[in-house]
N, C-alpha and C positions, 0 to 999 in steps of 0.2 A: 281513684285516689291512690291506690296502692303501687299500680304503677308508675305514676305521677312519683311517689315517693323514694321509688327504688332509681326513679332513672335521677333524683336530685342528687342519691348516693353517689352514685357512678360520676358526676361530675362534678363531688368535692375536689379543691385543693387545700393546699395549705400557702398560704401569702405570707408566712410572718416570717420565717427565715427570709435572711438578705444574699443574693446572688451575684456573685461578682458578674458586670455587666463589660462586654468589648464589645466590637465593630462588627460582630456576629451574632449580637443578640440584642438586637434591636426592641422597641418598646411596640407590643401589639395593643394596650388598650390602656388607658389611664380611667381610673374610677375612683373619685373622691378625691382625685387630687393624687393617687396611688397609682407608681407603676408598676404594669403586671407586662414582663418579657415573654419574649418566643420562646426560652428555652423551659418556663412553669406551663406554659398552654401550651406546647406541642405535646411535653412529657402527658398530659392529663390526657390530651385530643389522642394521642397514639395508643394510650393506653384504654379510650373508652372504646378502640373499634379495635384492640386485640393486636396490636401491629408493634413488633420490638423494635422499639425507638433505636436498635443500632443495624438494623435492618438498612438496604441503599434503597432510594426511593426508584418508584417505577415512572412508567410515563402516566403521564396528565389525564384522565379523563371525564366526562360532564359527571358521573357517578361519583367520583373522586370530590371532584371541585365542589359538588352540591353538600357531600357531607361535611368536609371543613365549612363551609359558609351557611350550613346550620348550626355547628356545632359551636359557632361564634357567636352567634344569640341566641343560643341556651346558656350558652357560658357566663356571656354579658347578665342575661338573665336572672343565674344564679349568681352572682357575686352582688347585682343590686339588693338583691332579696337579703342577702344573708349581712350584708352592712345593713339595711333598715333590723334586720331579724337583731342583730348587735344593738343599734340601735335604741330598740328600744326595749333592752334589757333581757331576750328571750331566753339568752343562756346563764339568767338567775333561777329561772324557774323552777319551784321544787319537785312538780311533777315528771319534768324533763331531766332534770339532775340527778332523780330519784330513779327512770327508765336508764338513763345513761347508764349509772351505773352498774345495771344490771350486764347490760352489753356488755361495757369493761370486765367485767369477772370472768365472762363466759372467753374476751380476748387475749385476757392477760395469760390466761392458765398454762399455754403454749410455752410462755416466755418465761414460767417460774418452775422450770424442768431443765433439766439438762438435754438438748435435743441427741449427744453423741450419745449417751446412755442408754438413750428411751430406743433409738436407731438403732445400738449394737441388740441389745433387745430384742428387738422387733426379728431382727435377724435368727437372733438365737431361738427363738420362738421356732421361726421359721424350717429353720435344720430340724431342729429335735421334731417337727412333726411329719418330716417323712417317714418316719418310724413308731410301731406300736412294740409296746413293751410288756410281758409278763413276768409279773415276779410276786413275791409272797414277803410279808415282814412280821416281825413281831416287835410290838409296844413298850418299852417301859414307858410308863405314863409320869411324866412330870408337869405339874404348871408352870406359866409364866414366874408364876406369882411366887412360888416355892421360892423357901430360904438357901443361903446360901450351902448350908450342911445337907437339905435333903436333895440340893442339886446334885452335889458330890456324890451322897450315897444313890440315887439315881443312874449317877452316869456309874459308879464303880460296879453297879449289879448289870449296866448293859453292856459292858467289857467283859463280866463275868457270861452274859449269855455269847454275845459275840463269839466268844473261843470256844463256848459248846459250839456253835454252830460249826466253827469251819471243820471240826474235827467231826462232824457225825453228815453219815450219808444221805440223810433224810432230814431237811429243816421241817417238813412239817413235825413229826415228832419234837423235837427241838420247842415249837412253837406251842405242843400242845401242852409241855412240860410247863412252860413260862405260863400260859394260863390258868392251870392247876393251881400255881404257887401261888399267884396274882387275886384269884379266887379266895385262896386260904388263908390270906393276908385279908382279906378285903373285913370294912366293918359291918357290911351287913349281913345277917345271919344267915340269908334267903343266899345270899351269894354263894357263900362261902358252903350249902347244901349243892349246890350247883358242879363242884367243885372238879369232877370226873365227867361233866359232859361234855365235852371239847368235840369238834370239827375233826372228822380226819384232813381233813385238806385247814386246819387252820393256820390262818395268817393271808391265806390265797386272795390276790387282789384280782385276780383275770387279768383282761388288757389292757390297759389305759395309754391317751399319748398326752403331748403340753395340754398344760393347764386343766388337766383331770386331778393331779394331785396339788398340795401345798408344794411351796415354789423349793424349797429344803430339798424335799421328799424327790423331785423330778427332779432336779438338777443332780442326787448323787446318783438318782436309776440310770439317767442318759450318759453318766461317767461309768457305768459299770459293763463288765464282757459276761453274756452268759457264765451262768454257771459261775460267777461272781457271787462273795458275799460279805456286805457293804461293814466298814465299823459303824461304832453309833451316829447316826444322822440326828442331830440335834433339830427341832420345831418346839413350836408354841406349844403341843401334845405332850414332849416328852421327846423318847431317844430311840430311832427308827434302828433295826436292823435288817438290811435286806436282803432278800436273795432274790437274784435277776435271773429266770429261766431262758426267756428266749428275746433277741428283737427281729423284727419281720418288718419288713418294707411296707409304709402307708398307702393306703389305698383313697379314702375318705369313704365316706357312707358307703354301702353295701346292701345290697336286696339279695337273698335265698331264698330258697322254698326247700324244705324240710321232710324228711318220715322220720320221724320218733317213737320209738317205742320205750317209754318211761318205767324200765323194768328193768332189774340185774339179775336173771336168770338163764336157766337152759332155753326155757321154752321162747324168752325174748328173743332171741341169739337166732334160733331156728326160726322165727317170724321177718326176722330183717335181710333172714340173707333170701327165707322166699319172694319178700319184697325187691330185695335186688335182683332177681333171677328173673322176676315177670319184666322189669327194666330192660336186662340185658334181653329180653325177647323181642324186646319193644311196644309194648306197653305202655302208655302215658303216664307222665309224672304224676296230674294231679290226679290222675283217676287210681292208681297206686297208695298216695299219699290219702285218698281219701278212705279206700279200702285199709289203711294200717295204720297210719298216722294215729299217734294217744293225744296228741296236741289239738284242742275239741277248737282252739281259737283259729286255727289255720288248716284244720283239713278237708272242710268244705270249700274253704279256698284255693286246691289243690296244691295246698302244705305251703303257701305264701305266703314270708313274712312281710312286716313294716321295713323300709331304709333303715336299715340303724348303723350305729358310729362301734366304733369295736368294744370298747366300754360297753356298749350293752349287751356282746354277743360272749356265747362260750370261746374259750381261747382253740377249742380246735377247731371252730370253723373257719378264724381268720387264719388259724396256722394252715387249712385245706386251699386256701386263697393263695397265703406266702409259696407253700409247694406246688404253683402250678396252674389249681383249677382256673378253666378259662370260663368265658360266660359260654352256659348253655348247655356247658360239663357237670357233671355227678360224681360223687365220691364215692367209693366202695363203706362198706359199711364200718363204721367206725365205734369204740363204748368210750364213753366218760363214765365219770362219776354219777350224770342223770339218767344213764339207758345206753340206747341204743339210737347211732346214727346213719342217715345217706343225705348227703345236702348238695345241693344243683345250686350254680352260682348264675343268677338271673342279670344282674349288673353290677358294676362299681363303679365311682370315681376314679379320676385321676387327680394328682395334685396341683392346684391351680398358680397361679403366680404372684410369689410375696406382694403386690403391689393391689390383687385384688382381698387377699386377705386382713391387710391392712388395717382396715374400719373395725371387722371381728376381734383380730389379737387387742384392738387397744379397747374395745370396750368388754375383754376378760379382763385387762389388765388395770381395772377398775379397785380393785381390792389385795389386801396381801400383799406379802413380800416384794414382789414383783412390781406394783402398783407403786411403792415407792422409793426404789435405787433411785429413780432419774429424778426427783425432788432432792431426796438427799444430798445427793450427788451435787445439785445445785446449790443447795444449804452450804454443802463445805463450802464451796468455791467463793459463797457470796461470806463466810467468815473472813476470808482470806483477803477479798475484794476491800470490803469494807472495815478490816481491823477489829476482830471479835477477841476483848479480853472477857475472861471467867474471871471476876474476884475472888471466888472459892476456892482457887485453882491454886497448890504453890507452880511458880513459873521461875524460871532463871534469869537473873537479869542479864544483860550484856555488858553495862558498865561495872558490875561488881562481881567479882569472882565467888560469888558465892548467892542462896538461895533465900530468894523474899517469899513471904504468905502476906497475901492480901489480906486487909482485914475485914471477910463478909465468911458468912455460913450460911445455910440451911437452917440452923438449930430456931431462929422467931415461927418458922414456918413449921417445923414439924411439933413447936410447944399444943398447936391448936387444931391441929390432926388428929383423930380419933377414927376409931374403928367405926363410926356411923359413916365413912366415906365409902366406904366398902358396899352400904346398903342404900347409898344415893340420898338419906337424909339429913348430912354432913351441913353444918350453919354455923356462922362464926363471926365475928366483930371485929372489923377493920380496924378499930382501935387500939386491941390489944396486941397489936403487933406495933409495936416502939421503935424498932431496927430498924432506921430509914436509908442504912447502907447501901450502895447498887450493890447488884450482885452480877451481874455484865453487864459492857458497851460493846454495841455494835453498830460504828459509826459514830456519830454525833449523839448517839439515846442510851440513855442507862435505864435497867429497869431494876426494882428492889422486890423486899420483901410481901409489903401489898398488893402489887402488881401480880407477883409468883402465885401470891394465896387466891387472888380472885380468880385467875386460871382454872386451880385448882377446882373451886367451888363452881365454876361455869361450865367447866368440863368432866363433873362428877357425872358416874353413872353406876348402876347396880354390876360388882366385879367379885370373884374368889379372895377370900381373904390373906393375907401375905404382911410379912415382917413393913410396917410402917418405915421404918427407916427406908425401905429399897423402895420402898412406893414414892417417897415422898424423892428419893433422888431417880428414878425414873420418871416421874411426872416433870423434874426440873428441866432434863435433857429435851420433854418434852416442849417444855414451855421457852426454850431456847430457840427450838427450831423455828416455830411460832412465830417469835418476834423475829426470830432474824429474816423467814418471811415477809413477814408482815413489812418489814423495813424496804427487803427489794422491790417488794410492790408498792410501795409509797414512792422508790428511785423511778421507774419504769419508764415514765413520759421522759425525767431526763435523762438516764443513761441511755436509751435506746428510742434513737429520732423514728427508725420505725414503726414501734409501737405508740410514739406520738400521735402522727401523721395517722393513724391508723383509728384511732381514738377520737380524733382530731372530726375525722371523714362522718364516725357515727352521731359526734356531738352535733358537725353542721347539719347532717339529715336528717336528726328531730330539730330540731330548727325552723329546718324549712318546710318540714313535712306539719307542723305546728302553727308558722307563720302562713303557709295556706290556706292551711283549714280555717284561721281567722279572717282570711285577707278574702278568701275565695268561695272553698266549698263550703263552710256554714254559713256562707254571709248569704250566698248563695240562694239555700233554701230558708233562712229564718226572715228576709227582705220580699218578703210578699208583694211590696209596694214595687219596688225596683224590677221584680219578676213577672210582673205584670204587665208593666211599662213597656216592659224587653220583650213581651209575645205581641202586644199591640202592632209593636214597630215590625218585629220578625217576620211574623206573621205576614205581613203584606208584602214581601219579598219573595216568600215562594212562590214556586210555577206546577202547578202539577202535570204540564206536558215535562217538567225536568227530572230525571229518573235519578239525580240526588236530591230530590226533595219528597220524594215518593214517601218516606218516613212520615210525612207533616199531612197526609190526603188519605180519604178514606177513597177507594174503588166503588162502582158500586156495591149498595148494599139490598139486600131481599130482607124486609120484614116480615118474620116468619113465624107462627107461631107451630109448635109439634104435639100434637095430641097421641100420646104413648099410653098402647091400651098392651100390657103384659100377659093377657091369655086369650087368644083367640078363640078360644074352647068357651069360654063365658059370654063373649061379647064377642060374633063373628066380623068380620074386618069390612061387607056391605053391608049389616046391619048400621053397624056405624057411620059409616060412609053416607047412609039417605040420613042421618042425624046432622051430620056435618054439613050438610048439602041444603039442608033444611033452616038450619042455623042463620048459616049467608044469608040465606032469600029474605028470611026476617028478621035480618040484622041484631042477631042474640050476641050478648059480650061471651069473652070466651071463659068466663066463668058459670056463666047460664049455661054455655053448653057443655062445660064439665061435668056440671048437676044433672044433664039429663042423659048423659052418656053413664054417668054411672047407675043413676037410677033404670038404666035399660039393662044393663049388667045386672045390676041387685050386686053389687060391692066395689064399693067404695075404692079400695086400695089397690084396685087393676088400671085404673085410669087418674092420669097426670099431663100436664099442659106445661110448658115454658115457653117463653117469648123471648126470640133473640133474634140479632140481623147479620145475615151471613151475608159474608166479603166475596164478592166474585175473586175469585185467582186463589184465597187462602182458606177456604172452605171444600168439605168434602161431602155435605149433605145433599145438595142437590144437585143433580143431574144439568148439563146444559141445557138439554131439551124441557129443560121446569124451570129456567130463569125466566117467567114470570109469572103474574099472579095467577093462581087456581089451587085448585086440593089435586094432592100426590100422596099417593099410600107406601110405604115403604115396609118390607117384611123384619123386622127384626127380631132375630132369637124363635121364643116362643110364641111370640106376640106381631106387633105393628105399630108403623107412628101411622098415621094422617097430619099430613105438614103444609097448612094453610098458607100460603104469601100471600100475604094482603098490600103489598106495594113494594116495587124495584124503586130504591133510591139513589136519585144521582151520585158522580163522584165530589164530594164536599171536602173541606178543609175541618181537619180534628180541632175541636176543641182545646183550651189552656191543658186541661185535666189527662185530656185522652191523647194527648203528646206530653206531657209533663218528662219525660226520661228524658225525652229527645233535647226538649226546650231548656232544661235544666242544666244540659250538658253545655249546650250553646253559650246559656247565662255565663257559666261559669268560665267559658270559653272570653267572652267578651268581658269579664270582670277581670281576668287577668292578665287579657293586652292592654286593656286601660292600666289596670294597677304597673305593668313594665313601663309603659312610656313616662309614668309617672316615675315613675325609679330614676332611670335615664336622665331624665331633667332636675330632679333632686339631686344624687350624684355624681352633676357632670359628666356622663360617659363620653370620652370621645376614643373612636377606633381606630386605628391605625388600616386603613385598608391596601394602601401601597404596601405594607408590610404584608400583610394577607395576601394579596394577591402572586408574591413572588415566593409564597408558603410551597416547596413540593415535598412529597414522602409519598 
């Protein structure tokens, strides 16, 4: 059925648009009275077997001619279907209307982006991640949500750090300053004890490349030259100050194998370089790394890390990469901040091509800044498209030299705003808001003050708390973008016949895929009476000398029953064997002789019987030389079966039940050529085949 379903997709059209018709596009099928041209079925037929309809046709062949003159009653097929499907009423349906939908959201989404945006994007992405990046920052911490004064005083103290920074040779000092004060300011007590334990290396990010950091934060790093130090970078955090140490050519993930010795001493120093010295003897790496190695997670693995991406490694071993090291090379002994190094570069990537990284940047580009330029960006366009006034807004008119204010505010909406919005228990009465002024048009739709608030209260959530006024005109902007959304994607089907046409194709293949399942496959199996009828008839039609019918006929079969004794050690495999032999002569059911094989055992649960009839050709149990009846012992495992045949039976015709898949398939096979030729004569179909036949591509 599901293929069934996909292949009605593929041969949606669209019939409602009118096609200007000349002496080149002659009429290939009338249906209901309806002409359908050459030039709507060629486009659908080229496009269902992949072939660019501006392509020059080739020569003629049976391959060729067979798929057009299928594809003509499929076609036909589907357009009767989806007229009865119209008919009688299928694209009311709430359940269908209700799936559609969902489709639609998942289609449109494409179309309510800026695609130039989301592209240059995708690119920029692309550049910045040949490159990893080291650098260090320090915080001033501001929210979103901060008033307009503590913004200021925010950004005036990171302009104040800013100019410590370029004048001192050391940012991390710089940085540790700034945490000190940060500390000693801070209101909690516990903190502000804290006050003097700083990071020597504070601020240090290590390496990072795109989309490791906030989109702010990596767009000022990728702008900056070593040994650069950024002014304030404004984010949702507050006010970044950076300093950019080094950038190194991207590699992508990375495998090393390691000796560390997690120590800043004399005696470390002397232990690394005899590690390096059995190396340059020759000496193997892992057997080295496991003699010295402090690293307990990797040096029984001969110092082997995980793949990891540079973000997770220390900055000098991708810096030991950038200078050089090849795979298979080792590095002289090197100290960080954690000890003591030698690292052997096992593999790396190379950088693959923007077109397969594609699917990854856009589903990072899910969230954040970055996530929505190409919306936005749309948003304007769609202002402009469709005529977005702000009544809030003073605007200048054209006819009068001089400056009108609309008559709307904010002020109904912020009377009923309270700090409970903050804590997401925010609830309020539509009625006490009386200002029923719009407050923009965009288009043909105005929205007011009601409208803004219930936004507001639909889209509360637990936030930091902030000056109500700025919340209340932030959340507007919000609720701008929103509808002005919301408006394009109400335009979609008619500004853009593509996304029509496209909509169009989903609507008809729950349709039909709907109109089947009533017409066909349920009918199918819930008409017992009809399915019945259908095997009576069928049935006498097969041949089992015909090896397409071979599905409908059993082979023969051996009735066999297996007597499985699981320890030979209890019950030896001829003791059983004169029970079984015993059995036959006096004709015991094979449940008497279950009873007495175990009672000759003395337990019960070593011995077990089944009865089944194996298929000559698709059976592995017995032997050809034991097709037929007698007892045959078979070793298994610990144990034995002894496997009775008690009759080879002929090859017979299966049962309703024991073909049901097959027969079912048929059923439904014949329910719906019958239900086509009913179409066909309901519909009027007639075909144009002289038109068809002088069809080439």
């Amino acid at each position: 059925m599901i293929k069934k379903f996909f292949t009605t997709l593929l041969l949606t059209v669209s019939l409602l648009g009118a096609v200007a018709q000349n002496a080149n596009d002659p009429v290939v099928f009338q249906i209901n009275g309806k002409n359908i041209y050459k030039s709507q079925f060629m486009k659908e037929f080229l496009q269902s077997i992949g072939k660019d309809p501006n392509a020059a046709p080739t020569a003629c062949t049976y391959e060729k001619r067979k798929a057009l003159e299928d594809y003509v009653q499929l076609y036909v097929n589907f357009q009767t279907k989806l007229a009865d499907a119209y008919a009688m009423g299928y694209d009311t349906l709430t359940t269908l209307n209700q799936e559609l939908a969902g489709y639609r959201k998942e289609l449109a989404a494409p179309y309510l982006i800026d695609s130039a945006t989301l592209q240059q994007l995708l690119r920029e992405a692309y550049d910045r991640n040949h490159y990893v990046l080291h650098a260090a920052h320090i915080l001033v911490h501001c929210p979103e949500s901060a008033t307009p004064e503590d913004t200021l005083k925010a950004y005036t103290h990171a302009m104040e750090v800013y100019q410590e920074a370029l004048k001192s040779d050391n940012f991390y000092e710089v940085a540790q300053k700034e945490m000190r004060y940060q500390r000693m300011n801070d209101r909690d007590p516990l903190v502000r004890e804290k006050a003097d334990q700083v990071n020597p290396l504070e601020g240090d990010l290590g390496c990072f490349t795109v989309f490791d950091m906030i989109y702010a934060f990596e767009s000022a790093a990728y702008a900056m030259k070593p040994g650069e130090v950024s002014k304030p970078v404004h984010s949702r955090y507050g006010y970044h100050i950076i300093k950019l140490f080094d950038r190194y050519n991207y590699y992508g993930k990375a495998q090393f194998a390691h000796i560390w010795i997690p120590e800043n001493t004399f005696k470390a120093e002397g232990k690394i370089k005899d590690a390096y010295r059995q190396l340059k003897e020759g000496a193997d790496f892992g057997v080295v790394a496991k003699n010295y190695s402090g690293d307990q997670s990797t040096s029984d693995k001969g110092g082997v890390m995980p793949e990891l991406a540079p973000n997770q490694l220390p900055y000098a071993y991708i810096e030991a990469v950038a200078k050089g090291l090849k795979v298979g090379d080792y590095t002289e002994p090197f100290h960080t901040r954690f000890g003591w190094h030698i690292v052997k570069l096992l593999k790396k990537e190379t950088m693959p091509e923007l077109e397969s990284l594609v699917p990854y940047y856009r589903s990072r580009m899910t969230r954040g800044e970055r996530s929505t330029k190409p919306q936005k960006m749309f948003v304007d366009q769609c202002k402009q498209r469709y005529g977005f006034v702000d009544y809030t807004q003073v605007v200048t008119s054209k006819k009068k030299a001089k400056r009108v204010t609309y008559a709307a505010s904010l002020d109904a909406v912020r009377a009923i705003v309270s700090d409970s919005i903050f804590s997401a228990i925010f609830h309020y009465d539509p009625e006490q808001i009386t200002d029923m002024r719009p407050l923009f048009r965009i288009g043909d739709q105005e929205y007011n003050s009601r409208q803004f608030a219930r936004y507001i209260y639909k889209t509360k959530k637990v936030r930091a708390l902030c000056d109500l006024d700025i919340f209340v005109a932030e959340r507007y902007q919000e609720f701008i973008d929103a509808m002005v959304l919301d408006y394009a994607d109400s335009r979609l089907e008619l500004d853009n016949p593509e996304f029509a046409a496209l909509v169009d194709e989903y609507r008809h293949g729950l349709m039909i895929f709907t109109y089947n399942d009533q017409k066909v496959w349920s009918k199918a199996i819930k008409d017992t009476v009809g399915f019945a009828e259908f095997y009576n008839n069928a049935s006498l039609t097969h041949n089992y000398n015909d090896t397409n019918d071979a599905v409908y006929f059993w082979n023969e079969r051996a009735r066999t029953v297996a007597y499985t004794v699981s320890d030979s050690t209890i019950l030896p495999r001829s003791k059983a064997l004169k029970v079984v032999n015993k059995a036959l002569k006096k004709g015991w059911s094979s449940s008497v002789l279950v009873n007495e094989l175990r009672r000759k055992a003395k337990c019960d649960s070593i011995v077990t019987a089944n009865l089944t009839l194996l298929e000559k050709g698709n059976q592995s149990t017995l032997t050809a030389n034991e097709w037929h009846p007698g007892v045959f012992a078979h070793v298994a495992d610990s144990g034995y079966q002894i496997l009775v045949v008690e009759k080879i039976m002929p090859p017979a015709l299966k049962t309703r039940e024991e073909a049901r898949g097959y027969y079912l398939n048929d059923y439904q096979n014949y329910l719906e050529e019958q239900n086509n030729i009913a179409l066909r004569k309901k519909y009027n179909v007639i075909i144009h085949q002289n038109v068809i036949d002088e069809i080439v591509y």
